[in-house]
PyMOL CGO cylinders between C-alpha atoms (Angstrom):
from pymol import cmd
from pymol.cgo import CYLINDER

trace = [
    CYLINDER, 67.25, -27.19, 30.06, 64.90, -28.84, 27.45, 0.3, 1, 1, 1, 1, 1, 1,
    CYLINDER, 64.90, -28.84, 27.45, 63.46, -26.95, 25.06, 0.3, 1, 1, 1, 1, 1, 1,
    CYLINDER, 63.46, -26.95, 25.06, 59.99, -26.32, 25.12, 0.3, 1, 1, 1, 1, 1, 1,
    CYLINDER, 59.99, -26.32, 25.12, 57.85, -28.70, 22.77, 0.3, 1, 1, 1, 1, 1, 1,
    CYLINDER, 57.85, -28.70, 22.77, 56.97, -27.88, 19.39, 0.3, 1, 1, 1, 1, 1, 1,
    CYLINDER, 56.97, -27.88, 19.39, 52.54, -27.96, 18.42, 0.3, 1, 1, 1, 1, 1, 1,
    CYLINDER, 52.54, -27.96, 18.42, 50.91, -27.25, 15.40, 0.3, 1, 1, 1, 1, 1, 1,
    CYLINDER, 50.91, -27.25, 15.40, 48.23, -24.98, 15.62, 0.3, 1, 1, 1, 1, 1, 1,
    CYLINDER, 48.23, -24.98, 15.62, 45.14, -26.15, 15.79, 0.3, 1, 1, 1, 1, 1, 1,
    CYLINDER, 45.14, -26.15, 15.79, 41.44, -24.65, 14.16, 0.3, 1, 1, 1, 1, 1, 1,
    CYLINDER, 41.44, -24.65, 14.16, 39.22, -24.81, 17.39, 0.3, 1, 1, 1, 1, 1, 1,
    CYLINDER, 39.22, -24.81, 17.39, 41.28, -28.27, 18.35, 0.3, 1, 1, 1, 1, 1, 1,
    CYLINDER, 41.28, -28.27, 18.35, 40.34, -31.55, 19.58, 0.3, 1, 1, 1, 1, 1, 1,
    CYLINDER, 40.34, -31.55, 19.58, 39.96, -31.91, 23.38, 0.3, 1, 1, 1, 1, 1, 1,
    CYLINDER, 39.96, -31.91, 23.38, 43.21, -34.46, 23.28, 0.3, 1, 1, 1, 1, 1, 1,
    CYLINDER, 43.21, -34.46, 23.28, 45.33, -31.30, 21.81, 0.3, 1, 1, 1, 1, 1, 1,
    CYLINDER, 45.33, -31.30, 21.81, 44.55, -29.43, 25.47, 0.3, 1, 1, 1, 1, 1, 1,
    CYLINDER, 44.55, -29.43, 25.47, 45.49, -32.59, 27.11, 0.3, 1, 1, 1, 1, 1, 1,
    CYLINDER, 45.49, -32.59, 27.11, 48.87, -33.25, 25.62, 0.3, 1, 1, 1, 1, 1, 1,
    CYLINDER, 48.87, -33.25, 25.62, 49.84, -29.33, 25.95, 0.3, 1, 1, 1, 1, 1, 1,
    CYLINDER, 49.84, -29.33, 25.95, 49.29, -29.81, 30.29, 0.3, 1, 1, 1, 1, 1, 1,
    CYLINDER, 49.29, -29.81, 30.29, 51.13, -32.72, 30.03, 0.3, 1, 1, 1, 1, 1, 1,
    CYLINDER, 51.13, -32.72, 30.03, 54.05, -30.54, 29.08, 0.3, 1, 1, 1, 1, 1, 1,
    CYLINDER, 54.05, -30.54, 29.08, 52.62, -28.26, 31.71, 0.3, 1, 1, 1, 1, 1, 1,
    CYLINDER, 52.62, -28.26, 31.71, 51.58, -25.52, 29.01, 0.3, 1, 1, 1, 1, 1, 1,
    CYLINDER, 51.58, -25.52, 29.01, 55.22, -24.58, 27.83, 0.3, 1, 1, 1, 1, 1, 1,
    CYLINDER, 55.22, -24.58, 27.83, 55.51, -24.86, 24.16, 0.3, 1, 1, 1, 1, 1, 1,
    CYLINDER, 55.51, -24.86, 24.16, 55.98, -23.49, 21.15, 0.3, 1, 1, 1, 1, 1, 1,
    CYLINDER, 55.98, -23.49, 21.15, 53.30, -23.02, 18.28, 0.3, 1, 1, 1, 1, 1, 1,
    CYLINDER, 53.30, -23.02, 18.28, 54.62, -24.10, 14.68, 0.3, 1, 1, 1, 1, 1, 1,
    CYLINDER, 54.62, -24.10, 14.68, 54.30, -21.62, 11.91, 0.3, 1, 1, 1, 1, 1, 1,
    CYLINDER, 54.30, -21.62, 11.91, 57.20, -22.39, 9.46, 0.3, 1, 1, 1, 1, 1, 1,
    CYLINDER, 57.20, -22.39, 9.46, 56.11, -25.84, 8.79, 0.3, 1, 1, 1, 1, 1, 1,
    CYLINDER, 56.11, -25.84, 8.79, 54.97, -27.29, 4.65, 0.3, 1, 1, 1, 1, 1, 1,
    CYLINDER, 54.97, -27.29, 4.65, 51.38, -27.00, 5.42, 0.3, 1, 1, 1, 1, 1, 1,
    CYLINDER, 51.38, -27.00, 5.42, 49.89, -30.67, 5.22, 0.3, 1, 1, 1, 1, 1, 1,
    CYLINDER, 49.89, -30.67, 5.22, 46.91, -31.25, 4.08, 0.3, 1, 1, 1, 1, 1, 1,
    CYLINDER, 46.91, -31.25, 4.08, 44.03, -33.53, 5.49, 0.3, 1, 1, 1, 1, 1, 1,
    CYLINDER, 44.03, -33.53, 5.49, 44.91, -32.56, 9.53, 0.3, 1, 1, 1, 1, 1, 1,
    CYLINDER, 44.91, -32.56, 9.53, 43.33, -30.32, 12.75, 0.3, 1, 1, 1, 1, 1, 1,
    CYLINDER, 43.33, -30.32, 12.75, 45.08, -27.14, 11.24, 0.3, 1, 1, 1, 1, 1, 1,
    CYLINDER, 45.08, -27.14, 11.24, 41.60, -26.26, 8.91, 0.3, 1, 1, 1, 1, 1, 1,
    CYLINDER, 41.60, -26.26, 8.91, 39.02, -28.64, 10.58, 0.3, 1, 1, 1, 1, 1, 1,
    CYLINDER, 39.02, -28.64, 10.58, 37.36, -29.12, 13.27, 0.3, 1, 1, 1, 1, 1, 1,
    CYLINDER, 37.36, -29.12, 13.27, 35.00, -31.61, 14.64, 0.3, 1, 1, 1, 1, 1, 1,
    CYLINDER, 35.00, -31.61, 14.64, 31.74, -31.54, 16.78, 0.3, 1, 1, 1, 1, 1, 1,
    CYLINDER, 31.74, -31.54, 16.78, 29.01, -33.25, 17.36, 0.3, 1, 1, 1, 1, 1, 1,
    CYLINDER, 29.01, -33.25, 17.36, 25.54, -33.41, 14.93, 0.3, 1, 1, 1, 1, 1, 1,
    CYLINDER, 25.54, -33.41, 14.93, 22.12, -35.47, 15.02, 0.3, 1, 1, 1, 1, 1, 1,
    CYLINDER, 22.12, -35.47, 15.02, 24.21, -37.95, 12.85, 0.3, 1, 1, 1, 1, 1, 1,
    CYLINDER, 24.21, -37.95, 12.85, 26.74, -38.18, 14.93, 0.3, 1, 1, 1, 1, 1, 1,
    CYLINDER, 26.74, -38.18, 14.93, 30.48, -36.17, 14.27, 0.3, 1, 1, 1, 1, 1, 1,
    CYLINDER, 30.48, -36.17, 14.27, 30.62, -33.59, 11.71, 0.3, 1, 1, 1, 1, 1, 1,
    CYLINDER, 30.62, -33.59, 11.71, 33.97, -31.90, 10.37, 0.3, 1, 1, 1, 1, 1, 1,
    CYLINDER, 33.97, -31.90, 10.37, 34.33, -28.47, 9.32, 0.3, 1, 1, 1, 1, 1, 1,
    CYLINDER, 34.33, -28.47, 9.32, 36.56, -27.51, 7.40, 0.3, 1, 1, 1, 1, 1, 1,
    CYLINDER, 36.56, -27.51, 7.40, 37.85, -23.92, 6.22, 0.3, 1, 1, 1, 1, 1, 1,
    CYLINDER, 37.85, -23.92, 6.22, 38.85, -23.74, 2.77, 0.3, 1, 1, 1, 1, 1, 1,
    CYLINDER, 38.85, -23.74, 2.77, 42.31, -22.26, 1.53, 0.3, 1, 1, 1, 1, 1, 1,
    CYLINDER, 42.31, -22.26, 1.53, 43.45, -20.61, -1.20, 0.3, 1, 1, 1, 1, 1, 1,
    CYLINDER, 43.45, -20.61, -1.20, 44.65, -23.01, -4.50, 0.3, 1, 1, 1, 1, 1, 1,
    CYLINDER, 44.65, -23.01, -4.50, 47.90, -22.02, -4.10, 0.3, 1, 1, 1, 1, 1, 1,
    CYLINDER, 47.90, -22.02, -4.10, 48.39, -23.67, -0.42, 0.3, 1, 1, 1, 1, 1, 1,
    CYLINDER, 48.39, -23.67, -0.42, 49.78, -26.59, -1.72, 0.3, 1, 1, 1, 1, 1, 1,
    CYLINDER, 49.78, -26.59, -1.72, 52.32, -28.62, 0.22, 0.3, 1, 1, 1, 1, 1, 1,
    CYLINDER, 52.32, -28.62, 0.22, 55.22, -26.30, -0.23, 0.3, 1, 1, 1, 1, 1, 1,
    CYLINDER, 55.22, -26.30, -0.23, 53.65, -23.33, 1.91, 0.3, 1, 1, 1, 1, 1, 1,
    CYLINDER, 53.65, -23.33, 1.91, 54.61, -22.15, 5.00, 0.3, 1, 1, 1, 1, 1, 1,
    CYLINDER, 54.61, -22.15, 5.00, 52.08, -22.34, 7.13, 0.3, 1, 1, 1, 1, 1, 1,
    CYLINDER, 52.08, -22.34, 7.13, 52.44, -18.83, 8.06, 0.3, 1, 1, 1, 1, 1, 1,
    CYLINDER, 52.44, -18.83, 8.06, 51.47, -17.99, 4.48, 0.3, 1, 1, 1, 1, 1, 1,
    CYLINDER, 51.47, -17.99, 4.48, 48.73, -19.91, 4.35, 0.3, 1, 1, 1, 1, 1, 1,
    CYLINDER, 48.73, -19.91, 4.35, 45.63, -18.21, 2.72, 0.3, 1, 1, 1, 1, 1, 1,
    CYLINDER, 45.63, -18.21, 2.72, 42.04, -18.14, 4.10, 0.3, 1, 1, 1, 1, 1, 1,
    CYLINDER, 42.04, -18.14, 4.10, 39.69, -18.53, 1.03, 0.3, 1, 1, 1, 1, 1, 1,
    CYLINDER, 39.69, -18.53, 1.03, 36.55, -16.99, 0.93, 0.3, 1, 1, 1, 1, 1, 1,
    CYLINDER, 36.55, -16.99, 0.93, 34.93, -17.75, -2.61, 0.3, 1, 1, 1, 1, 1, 1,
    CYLINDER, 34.93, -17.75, -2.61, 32.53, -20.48, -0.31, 0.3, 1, 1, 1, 1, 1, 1,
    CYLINDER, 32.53, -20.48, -0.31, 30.70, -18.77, 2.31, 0.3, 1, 1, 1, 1, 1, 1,
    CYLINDER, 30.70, -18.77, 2.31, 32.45, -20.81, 4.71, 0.3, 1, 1, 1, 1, 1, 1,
    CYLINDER, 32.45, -20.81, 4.71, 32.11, -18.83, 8.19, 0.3, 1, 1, 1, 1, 1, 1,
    CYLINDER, 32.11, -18.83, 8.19, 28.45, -18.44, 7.71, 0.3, 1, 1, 1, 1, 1, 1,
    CYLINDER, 28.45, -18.44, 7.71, 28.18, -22.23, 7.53, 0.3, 1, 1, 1, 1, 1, 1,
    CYLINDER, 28.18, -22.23, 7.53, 30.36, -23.37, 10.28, 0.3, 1, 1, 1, 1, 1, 1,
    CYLINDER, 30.36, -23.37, 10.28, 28.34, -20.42, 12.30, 0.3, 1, 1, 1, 1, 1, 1,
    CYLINDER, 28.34, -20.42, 12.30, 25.00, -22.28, 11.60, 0.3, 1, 1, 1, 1, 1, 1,
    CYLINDER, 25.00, -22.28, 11.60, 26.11, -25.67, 12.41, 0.3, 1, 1, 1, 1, 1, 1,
    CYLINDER, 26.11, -25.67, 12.41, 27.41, -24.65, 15.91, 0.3, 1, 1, 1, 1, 1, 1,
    CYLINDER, 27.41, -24.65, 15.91, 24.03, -22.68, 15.88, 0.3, 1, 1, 1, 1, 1, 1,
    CYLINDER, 24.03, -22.68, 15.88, 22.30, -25.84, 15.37, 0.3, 1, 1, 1, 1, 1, 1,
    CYLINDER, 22.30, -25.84, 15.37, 24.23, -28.39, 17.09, 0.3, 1, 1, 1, 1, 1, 1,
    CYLINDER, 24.23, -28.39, 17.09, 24.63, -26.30, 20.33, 0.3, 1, 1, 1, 1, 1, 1,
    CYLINDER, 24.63, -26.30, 20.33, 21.66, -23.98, 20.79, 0.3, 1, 1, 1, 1, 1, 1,
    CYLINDER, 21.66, -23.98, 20.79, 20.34, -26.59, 23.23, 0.3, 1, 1, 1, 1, 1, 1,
    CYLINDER, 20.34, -26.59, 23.23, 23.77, -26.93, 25.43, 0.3, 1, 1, 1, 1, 1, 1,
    CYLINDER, 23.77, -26.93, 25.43, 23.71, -25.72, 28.69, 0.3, 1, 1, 1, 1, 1, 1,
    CYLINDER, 23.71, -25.72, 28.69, 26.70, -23.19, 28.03, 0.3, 1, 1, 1, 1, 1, 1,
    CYLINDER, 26.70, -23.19, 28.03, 26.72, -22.35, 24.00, 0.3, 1, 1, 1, 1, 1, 1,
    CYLINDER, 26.72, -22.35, 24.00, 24.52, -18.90, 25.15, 0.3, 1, 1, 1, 1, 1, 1,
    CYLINDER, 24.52, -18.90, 25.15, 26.80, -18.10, 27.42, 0.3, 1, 1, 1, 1, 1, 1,
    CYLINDER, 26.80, -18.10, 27.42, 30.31, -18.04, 24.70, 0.3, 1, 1, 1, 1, 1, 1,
    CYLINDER, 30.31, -18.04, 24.70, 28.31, -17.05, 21.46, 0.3, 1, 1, 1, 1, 1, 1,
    CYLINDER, 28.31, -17.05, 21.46, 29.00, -13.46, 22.09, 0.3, 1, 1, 1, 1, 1, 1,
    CYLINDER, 29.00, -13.46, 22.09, 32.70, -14.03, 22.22, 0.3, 1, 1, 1, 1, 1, 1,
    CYLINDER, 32.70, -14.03, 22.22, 32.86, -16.49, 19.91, 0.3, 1, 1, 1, 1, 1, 1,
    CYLINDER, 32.86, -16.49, 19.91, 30.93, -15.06, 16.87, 0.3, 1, 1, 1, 1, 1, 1,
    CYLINDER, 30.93, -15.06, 16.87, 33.26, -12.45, 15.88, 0.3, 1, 1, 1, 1, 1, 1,
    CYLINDER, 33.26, -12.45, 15.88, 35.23, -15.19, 14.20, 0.3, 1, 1, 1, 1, 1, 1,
    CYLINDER, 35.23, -15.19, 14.20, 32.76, -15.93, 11.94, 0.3, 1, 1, 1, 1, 1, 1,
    CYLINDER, 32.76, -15.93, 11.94, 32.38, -12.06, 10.88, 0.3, 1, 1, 1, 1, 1, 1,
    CYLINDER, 32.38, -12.06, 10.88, 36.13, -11.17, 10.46, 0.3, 1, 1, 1, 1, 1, 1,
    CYLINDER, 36.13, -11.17, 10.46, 38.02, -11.96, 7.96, 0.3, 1, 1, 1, 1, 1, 1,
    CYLINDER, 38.02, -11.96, 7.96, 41.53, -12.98, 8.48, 0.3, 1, 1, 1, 1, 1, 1,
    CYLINDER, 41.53, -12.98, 8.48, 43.66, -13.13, 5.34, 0.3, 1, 1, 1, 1, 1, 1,
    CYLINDER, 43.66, -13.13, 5.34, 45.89, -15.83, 7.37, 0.3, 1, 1, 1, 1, 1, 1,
    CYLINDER, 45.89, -15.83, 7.37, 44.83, -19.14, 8.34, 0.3, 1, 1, 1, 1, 1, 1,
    CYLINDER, 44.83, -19.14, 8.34, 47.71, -18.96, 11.20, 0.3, 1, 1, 1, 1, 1, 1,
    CYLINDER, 47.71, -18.96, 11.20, 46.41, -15.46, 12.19, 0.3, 1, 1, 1, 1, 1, 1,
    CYLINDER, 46.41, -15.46, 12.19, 42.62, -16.92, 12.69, 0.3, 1, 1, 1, 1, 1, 1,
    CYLINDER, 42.62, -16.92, 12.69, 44.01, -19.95, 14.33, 0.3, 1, 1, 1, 1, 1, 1,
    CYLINDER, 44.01, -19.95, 14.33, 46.55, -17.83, 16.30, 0.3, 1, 1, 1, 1, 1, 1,
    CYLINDER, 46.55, -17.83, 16.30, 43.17, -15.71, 17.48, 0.3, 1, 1, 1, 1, 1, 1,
    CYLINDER, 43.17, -15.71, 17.48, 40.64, -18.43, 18.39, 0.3, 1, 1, 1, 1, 1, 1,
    CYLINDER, 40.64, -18.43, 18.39, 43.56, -20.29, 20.38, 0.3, 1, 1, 1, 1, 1, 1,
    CYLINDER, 43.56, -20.29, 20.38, 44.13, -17.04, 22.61, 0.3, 1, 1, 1, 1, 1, 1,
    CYLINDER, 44.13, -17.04, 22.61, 40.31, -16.93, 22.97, 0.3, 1, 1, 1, 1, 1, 1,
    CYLINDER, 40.31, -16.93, 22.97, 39.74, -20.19, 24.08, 0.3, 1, 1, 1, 1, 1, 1,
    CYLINDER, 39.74, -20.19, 24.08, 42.68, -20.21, 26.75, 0.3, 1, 1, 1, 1, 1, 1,
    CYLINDER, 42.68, -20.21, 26.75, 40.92, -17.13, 28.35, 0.3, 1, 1, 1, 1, 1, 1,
    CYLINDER, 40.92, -17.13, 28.35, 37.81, -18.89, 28.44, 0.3, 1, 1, 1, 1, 1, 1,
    CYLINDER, 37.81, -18.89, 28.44, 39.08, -21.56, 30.02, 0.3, 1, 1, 1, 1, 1, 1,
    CYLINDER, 39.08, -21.56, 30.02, 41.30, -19.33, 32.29, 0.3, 1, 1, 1, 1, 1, 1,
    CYLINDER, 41.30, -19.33, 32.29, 44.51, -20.86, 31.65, 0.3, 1, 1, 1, 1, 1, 1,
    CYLINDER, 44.51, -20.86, 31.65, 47.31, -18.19, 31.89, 0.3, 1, 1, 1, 1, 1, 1,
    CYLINDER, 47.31, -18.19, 31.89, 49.44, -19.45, 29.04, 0.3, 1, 1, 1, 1, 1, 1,
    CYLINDER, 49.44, -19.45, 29.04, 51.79, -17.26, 27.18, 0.3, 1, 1, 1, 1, 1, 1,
    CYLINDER, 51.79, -17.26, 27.18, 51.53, -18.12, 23.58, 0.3, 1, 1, 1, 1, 1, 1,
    CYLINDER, 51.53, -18.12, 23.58, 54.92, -18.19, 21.30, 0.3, 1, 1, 1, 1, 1, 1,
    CYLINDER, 54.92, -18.19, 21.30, 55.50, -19.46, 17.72, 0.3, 1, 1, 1, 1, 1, 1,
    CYLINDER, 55.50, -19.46, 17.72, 58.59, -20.65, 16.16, 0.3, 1, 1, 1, 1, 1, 1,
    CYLINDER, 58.59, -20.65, 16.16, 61.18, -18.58, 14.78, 0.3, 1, 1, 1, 1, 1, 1,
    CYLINDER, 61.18, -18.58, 14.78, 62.20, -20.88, 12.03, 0.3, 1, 1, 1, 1, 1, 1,
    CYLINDER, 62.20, -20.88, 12.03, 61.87, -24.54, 11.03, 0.3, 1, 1, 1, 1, 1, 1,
    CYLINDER, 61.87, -24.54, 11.03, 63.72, -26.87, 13.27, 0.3, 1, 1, 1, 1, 1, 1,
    CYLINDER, 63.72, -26.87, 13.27, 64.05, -30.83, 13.01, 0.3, 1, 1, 1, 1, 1, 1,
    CYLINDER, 64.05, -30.83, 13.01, 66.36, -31.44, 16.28, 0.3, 1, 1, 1, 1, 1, 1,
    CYLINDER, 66.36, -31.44, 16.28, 63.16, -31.19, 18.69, 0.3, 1, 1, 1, 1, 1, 1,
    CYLINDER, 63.16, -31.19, 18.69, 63.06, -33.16, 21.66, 0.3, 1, 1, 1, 1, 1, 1,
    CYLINDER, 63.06, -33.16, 21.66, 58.96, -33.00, 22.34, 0.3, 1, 1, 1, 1, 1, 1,
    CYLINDER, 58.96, -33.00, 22.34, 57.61, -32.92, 18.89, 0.3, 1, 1, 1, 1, 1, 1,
    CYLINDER, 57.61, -32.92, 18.89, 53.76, -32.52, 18.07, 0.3, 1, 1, 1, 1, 1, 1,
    CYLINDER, 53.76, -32.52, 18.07, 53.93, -31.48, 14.39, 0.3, 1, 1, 1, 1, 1, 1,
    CYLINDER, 53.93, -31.48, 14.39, 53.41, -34.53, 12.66, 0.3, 1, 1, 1, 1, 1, 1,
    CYLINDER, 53.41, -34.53, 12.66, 50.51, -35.78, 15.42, 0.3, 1, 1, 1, 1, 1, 1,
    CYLINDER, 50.51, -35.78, 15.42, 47.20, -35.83, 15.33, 0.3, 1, 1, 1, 1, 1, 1,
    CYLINDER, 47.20, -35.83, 15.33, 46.49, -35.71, 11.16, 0.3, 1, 1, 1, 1, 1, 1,
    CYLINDER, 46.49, -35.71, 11.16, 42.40, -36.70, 10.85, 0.3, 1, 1, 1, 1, 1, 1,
    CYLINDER, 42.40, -36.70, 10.85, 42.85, -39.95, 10.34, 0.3, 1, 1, 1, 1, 1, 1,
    CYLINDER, 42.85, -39.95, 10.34, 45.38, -40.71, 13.26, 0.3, 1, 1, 1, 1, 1, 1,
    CYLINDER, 45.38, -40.71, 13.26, 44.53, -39.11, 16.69, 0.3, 1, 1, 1, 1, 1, 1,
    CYLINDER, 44.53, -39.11, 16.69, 46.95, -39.55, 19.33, 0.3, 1, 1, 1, 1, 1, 1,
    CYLINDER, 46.95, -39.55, 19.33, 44.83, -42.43, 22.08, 0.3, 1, 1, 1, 1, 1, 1,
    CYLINDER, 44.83, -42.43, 22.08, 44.95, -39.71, 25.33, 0.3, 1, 1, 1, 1, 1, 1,
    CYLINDER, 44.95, -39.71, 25.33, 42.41, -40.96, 27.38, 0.3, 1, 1, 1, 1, 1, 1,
    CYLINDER, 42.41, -40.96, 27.38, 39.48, -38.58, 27.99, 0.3, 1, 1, 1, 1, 1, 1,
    CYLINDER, 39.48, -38.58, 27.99, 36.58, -39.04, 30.52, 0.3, 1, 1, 1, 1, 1, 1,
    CYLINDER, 36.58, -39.04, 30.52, 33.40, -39.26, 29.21, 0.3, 1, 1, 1, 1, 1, 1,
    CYLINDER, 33.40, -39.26, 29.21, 31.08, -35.86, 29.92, 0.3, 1, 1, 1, 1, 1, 1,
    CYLINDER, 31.08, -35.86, 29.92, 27.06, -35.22, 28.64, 0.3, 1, 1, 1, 1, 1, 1,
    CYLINDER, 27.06, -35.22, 28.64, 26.95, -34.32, 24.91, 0.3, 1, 1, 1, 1, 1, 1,
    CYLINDER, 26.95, -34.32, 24.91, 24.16, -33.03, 23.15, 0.3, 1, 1, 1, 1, 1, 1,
    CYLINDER, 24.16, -33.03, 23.15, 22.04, -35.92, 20.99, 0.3, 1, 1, 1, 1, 1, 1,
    CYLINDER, 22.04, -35.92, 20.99, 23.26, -37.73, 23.80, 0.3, 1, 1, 1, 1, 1, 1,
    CYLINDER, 23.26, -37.73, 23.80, 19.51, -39.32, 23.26, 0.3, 1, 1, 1, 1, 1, 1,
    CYLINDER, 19.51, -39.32, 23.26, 20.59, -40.54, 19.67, 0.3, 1, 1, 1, 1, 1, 1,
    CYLINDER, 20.59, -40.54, 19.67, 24.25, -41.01, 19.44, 0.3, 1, 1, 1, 1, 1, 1,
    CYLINDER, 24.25, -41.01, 19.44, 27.20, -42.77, 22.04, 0.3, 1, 1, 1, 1, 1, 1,
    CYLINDER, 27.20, -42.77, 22.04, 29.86, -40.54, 23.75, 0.3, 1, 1, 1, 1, 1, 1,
    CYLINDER, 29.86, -40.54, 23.75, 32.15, -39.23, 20.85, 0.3, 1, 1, 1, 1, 1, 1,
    CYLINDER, 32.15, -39.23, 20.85, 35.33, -38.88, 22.29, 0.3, 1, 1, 1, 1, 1, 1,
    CYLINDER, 35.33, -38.88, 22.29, 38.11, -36.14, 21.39, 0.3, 1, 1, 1, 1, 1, 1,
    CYLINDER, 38.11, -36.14, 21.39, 35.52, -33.55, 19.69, 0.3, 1, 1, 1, 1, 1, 1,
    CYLINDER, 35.52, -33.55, 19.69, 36.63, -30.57, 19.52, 0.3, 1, 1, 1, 1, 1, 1,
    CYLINDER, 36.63, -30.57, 19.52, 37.42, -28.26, 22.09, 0.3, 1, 1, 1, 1, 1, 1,
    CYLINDER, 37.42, -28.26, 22.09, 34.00, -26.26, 21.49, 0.3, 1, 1, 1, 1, 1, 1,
    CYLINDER, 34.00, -26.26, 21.49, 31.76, -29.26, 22.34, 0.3, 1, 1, 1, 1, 1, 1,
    CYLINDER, 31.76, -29.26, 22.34, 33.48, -29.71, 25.93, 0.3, 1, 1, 1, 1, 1, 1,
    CYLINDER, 33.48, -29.71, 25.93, 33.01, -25.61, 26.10, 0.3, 1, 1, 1, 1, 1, 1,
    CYLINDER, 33.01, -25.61, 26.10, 29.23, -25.55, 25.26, 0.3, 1, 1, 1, 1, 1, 1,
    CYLINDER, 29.23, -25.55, 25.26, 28.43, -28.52, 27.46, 0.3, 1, 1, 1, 1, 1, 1,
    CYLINDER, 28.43, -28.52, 27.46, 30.74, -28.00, 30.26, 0.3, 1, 1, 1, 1, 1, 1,
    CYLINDER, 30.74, -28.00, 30.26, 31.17, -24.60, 30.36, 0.3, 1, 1, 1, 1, 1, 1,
    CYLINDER, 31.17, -24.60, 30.36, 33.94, -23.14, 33.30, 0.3, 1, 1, 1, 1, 1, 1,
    CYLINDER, 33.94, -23.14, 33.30, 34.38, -27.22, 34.44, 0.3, 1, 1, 1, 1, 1, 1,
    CYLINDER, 34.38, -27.22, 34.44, 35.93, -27.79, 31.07, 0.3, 1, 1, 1, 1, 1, 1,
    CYLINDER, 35.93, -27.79, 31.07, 39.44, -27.58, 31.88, 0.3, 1, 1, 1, 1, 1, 1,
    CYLINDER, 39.44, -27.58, 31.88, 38.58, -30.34, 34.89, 0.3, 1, 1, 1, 1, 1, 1,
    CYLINDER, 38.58, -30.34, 34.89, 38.67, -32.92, 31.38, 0.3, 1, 1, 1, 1, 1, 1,
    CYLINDER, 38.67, -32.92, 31.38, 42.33, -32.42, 30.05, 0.3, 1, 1, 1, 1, 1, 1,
]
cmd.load_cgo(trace, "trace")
């Protein structure tokens, strides 16, 4: 029996990331004892502004370098990052037909504070899968393994995005900007509310 595929974990991930784990029909593992690279989905997410995309990114402690386990990963704090990344979904979704209808579940995250990135990724991931009712059991790795046969880890950095085709929906600033495709998964959320999973 093949083993179940190996995924990073994602900070509120692109829509592609949801597409690629139903391909493998939701079985997988998460990866926590990976280096943690820098410049991927792990700390940043992307959604859509007046101007078009917009990352945000959640800062880590100086010592994260590339020789930490992910799992050891620290959140830093010293920028008042949460209260930022609150206000720009605030701002970019307030007019989205569903962003009322998740804020209550989804602004804890930016009130908490986790002292792991993996725990606050871990947290938002099981969030969003109830939201989207998908009954998925979530498991990390154990240790680091390199025989995989399915293997998502070093996919899907910011400047490479896997091509998994993704229909078109209505975005806010629709008026202004083209269909951005593979946003994250908040921005098919607030606009398409319960039919969101209909997209993967």
């Amino acid at each position: 029996m093949q083993n179940p595929a190996i995924f990073p974990l994602f900070y509120l991930p692109p829509v592609s990331y949801f597409t690629l784990l139903k391909e493998n029909n939701f079985e997988f593992n998460l990866e926590k004892f990976e280096h943690f690279p820098k410049q991927t989905y792990r700390n940043r997410a992307t959604i859509a502004s007046p101007n078009g995309s917009l990352d945000m990114v959640i800062p880590v402690t100086r010592g994260s370098k590339l020789h930490t386990p992910y799992k050891d990963v620290k959140i830093s704090y010293e920028d008042r990052w949460q209260r930022l990344h609150w206000l720009s979904m605030q701002t970019c979704y307030r007019s989205s037909a569903y962003f009322e209808f998740y804020e209550d579940g989804l602004a804890p995250f930016y009130e908490k504070r986790y002292d792991y990135l993996f725990d606050y990724n871990y947290a938002m991931l099981t969030w969003l899968f109830k939201q989207l009712k998908l009954s998925v059991n979530l498991t990390s790795t154990e240790s680091y393994e390199t025989k995989i046969e399915v293997d998502y880890r070093n996919v899907m950095t910011k400047k490479e995005v896997p091509s998994v085709q993704t229909k078109p929906y209505f975005q806010v600033f629709s008026d202004r900007n083209e269909f951005i495709s593979n946003l994250s998964i908040a921005d098919l959320l607030f606009n398409q509310g319960p039919q969101a999973k209909n997209y993967f």
